[in-house]
C-alpha distance (Angstrom), angle and dihedral (degrees) to the residues before:
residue distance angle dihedral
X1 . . .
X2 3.77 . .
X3 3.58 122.3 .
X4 4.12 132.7 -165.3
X5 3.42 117.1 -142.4
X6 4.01 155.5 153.0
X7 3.84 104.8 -113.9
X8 3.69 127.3 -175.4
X9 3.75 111.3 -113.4
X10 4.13 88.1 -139.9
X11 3.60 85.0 63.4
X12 3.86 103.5 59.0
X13 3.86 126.9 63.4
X14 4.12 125.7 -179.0
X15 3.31 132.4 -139.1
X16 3.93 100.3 -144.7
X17 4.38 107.6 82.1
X18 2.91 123.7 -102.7
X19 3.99 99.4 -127.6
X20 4.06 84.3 69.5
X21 3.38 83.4 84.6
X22 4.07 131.9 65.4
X23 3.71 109.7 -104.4
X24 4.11 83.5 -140.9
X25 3.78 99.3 52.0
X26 3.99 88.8 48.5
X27 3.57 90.3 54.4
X28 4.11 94.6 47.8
X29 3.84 88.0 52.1
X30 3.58 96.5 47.5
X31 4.10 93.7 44.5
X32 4.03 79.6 49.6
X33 3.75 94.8 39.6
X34 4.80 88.3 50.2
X35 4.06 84.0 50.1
X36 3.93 95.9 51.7
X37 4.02 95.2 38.4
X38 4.18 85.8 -122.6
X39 4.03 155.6 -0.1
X40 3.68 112.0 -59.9
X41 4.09 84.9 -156.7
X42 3.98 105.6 62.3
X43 3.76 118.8 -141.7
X44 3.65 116.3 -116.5
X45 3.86 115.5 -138.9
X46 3.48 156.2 160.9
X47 3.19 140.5 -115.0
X48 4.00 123.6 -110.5
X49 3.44 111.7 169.6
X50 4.54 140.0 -39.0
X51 3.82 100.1 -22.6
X52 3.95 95.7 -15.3
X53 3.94 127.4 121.5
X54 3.57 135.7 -179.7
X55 3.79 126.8 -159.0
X56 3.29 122.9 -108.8
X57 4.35 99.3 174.1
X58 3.66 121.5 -1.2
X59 3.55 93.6 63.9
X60 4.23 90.1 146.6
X61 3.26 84.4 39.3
X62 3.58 95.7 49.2
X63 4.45 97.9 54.7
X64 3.95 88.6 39.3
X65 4.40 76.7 59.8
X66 3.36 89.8 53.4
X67 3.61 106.1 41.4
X68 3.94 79.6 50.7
X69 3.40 89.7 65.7
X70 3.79 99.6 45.6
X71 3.79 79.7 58.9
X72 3.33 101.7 42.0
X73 3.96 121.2 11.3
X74 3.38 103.3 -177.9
X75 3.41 100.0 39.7
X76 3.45 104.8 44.1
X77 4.21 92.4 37.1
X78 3.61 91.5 119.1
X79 3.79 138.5 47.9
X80 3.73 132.6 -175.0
X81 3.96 118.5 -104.5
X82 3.68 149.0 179.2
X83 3.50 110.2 -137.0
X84 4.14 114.1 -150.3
X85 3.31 125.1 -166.3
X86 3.85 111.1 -127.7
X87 4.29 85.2 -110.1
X88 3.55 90.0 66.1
X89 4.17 100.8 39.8
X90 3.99 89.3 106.8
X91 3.77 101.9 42.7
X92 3.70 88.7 45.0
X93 4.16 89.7 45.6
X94 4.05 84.6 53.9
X95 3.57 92.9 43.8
X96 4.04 86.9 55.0
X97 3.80 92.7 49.1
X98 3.87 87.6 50.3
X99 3.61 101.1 52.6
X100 4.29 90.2 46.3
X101 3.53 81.7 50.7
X102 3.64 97.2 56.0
X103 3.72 94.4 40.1
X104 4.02 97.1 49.2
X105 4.03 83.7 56.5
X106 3.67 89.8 48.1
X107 3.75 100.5 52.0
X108 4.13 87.4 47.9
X109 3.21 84.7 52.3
X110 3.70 95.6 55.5
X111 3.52 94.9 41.1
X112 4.09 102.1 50.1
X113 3.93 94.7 62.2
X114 4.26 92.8 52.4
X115 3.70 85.7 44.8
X116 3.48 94.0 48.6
X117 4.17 88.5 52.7
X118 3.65 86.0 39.0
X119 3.83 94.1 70.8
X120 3.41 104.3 47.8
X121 3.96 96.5 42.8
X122 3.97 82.0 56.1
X123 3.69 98.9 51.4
X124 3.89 88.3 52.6
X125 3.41 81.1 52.2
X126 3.10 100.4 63.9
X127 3.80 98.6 39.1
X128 3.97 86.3 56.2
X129 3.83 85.3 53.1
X130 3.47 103.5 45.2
X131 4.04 93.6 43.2
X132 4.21 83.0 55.0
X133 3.76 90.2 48.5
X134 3.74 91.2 52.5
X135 4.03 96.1 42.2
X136 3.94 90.5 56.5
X137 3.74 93.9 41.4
X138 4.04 84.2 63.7
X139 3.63 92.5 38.1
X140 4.16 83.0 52.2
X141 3.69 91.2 43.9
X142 3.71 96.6 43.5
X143 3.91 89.5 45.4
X144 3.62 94.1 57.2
X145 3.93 97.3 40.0
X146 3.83 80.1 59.0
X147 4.20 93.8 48.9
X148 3.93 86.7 44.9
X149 3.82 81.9 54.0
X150 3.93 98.1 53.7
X151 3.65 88.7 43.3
X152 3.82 98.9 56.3
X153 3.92 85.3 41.4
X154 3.20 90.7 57.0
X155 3.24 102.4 50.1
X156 3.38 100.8 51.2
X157 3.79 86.7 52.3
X158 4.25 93.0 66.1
X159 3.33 116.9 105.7
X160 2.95 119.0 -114.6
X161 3.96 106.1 -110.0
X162 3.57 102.6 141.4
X163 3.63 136.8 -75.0
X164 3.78 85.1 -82.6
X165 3.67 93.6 69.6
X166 3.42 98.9 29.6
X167 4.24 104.1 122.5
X168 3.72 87.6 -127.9
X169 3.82 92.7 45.0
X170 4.57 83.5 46.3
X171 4.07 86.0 55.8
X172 3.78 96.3 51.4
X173 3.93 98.0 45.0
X174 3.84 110.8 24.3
X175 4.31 107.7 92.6
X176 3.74 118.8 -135.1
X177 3.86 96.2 -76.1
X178 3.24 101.0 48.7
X179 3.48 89.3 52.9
X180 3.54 98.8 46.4
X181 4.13 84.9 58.8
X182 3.95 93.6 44.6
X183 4.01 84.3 47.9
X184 4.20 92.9 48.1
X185 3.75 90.3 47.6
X186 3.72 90.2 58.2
X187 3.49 98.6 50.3
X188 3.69 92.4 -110.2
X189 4.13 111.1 165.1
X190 4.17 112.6 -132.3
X191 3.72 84.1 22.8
X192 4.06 94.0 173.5
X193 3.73 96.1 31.2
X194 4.28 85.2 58.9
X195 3.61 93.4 41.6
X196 4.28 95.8 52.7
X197 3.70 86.5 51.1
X198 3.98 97.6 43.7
X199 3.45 81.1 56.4
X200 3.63 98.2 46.9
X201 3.80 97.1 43.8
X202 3.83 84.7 49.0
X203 4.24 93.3 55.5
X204 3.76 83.4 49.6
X205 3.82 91.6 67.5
X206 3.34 127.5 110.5
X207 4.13 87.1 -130.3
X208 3.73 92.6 24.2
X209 3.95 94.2 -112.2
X210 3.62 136.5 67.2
X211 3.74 124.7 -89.7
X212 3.63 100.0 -146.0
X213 4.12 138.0 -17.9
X214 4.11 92.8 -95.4
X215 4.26 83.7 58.1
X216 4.07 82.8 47.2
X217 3.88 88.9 62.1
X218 3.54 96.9 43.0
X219 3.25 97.2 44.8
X220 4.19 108.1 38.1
X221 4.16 103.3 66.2
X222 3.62 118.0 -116.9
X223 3.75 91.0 5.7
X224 3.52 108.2 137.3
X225 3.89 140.4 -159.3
X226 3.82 88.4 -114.9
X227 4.08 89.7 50.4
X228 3.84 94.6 45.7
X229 4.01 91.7 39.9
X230 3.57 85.7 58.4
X231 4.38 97.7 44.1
X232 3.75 86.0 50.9
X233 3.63 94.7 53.5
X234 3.95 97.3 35.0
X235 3.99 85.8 49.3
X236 3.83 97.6 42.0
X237 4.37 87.9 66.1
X238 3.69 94.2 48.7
C-alpha cells in the first residue's frame, strides 16, 4: 500500500551520490523549493527502519530538499512523500521506469514538430538575408561609381591656375591655420577640428601630402565625400 505523507527531510537518506547531480541546479531548486514552502513533485520512498526512509525516485529532488533546509530550516523542514511498503519496492521501481519512459517519448515528441518548422523558417532566413546583403552591396557599389563620377567631373572642371592653386595642391601645402580660414570661408562646419586632422593625416604620409582626393577621404577622419565635394568646388572658384 501507498501512503501520502509529510516526512522530515532529516529522516530520509539516498543511495544515489550526491555529485550525480550539478551543485548549481541543486541550489536553483532549493532557492525555488524556500520560496514555495516545498516540492510540488513528492519523493517516493521506502521505509528502513522507526522514523527512517530511503529514496527510491526523487533523488534530485531529494538533495535540492536538503539544501532547502540548510537554507531555510523551518521552512523547508518538511517534504512530501510516498511511503512504500518494502512488498511493493519492485512494482513501484517498474512503475517509475514506466512513467520516464512515457515522458522521454513525449518530450521528443514535442520537440520534433518545432524543429521540423525551425529549419525551414531559418533557411528563409537566410535567403531574406543574403538577398539584403546583395541589394546594398549594389546600392554601395552604385553609390560610389556615382561619387567617383563627381570627383572626376570635378576635376576636370578646375581651372587651370597652376598647381599652386590647384585644391589638391591647397591640401598638401597650406598648415593648419590657413586651412582652418580657407575651410571657414567655405562654410565648412568643424572648420579647425578638419583642418588639425588634414594636417595630421597629411604628416602621416609616406611623401607628406596626399596623392589624390579619394586618399584625402580615406585618410582625413570623418571627412566625407559630401565635405570634400564641396572644398573642391568652393576652392576651384577662388
Amino acid at each position: 500500500m501507498i501512503n501520502f505523507s509529510l516526512v522530515d527531510v532529516k529522516s530520509i537518506t539516498s543511495n544515489e551520490p550526491r555529485s550525480n547531480f550539478s551543485e548549481a541546479d541543486l541550489g536553483n531548486l532549493a532557492d525555488i523549493i524556500v520560496e514555495t514552502g516545498g516540492i510540488i513533485r513528492p519523493l517516493v520512498v521506502k521505509v528502513t527502519g522507526v522514523e527512517s526512509y530511503t529514496v527510491v525516485d526523487g533523488h534530485f529532488e531529494y538533495y535540492a530538499a536538503v539544501m532547502a533546509r540548510e537554507k531555510n530550516p523551518r521552512q523547508a523542514e518538511m517534504v512530501n512523500a510516498f511511503i512504500i511498503s518494502p512488498k511493493l519496492e519492485d512494482l513501484v521501481v517498474k512503475q517509475v521506469a514506466s512513467l520516464k519512459g512515457i515522458d522521454s517519448s513525449i518530450e521528443q515528441l514535442r520537440s520534433q514538430p518545432e524543429t521540423t518548422k525551425l529549419e525551414p523558417r531559418l533557411a528563409n532566413l537566410e535567403l531574406r538575408l543574403e538577398k539584403q546583403f546583395n541589394e546594398f552591396k549594389s546600392e554601395f557599389i552604385q553609390e560610389r561609381q556615382r561619387v567617383e563620377n563627381q570627383f572626376k567631373q570635378l576635376e576636370n572642371l578646375i581651372p587651370q591656375k597652376g598647381e599652386q592653386n590647384n585644391p589638391l595642391s591647397l591640401l598638401n601645402s597650406l598648415d593648419k591655420d590657413e586651412l582652418s580660414i580657407k575651410l571657414q570661408r567655405s562654410r565648412i562646419p568643424g572648420a579647425e577640428k578638419l583642418a588639425k586632422a588634414i594636417e595630421d593625416a597629411r604628416h602621416k604620409k609616406p611623401k607628406q601630402k596626399f596623392e589624390h582626393y579619394r586618399d584625402v577621404v580615406k585618410s582625413v577622419k570623418n571627412l566625407g565625400d559630401k565635405t570634400i565635394l564641396t572644398i573642391i568646388d568652393e576652392w576651384s572658384r577662388s
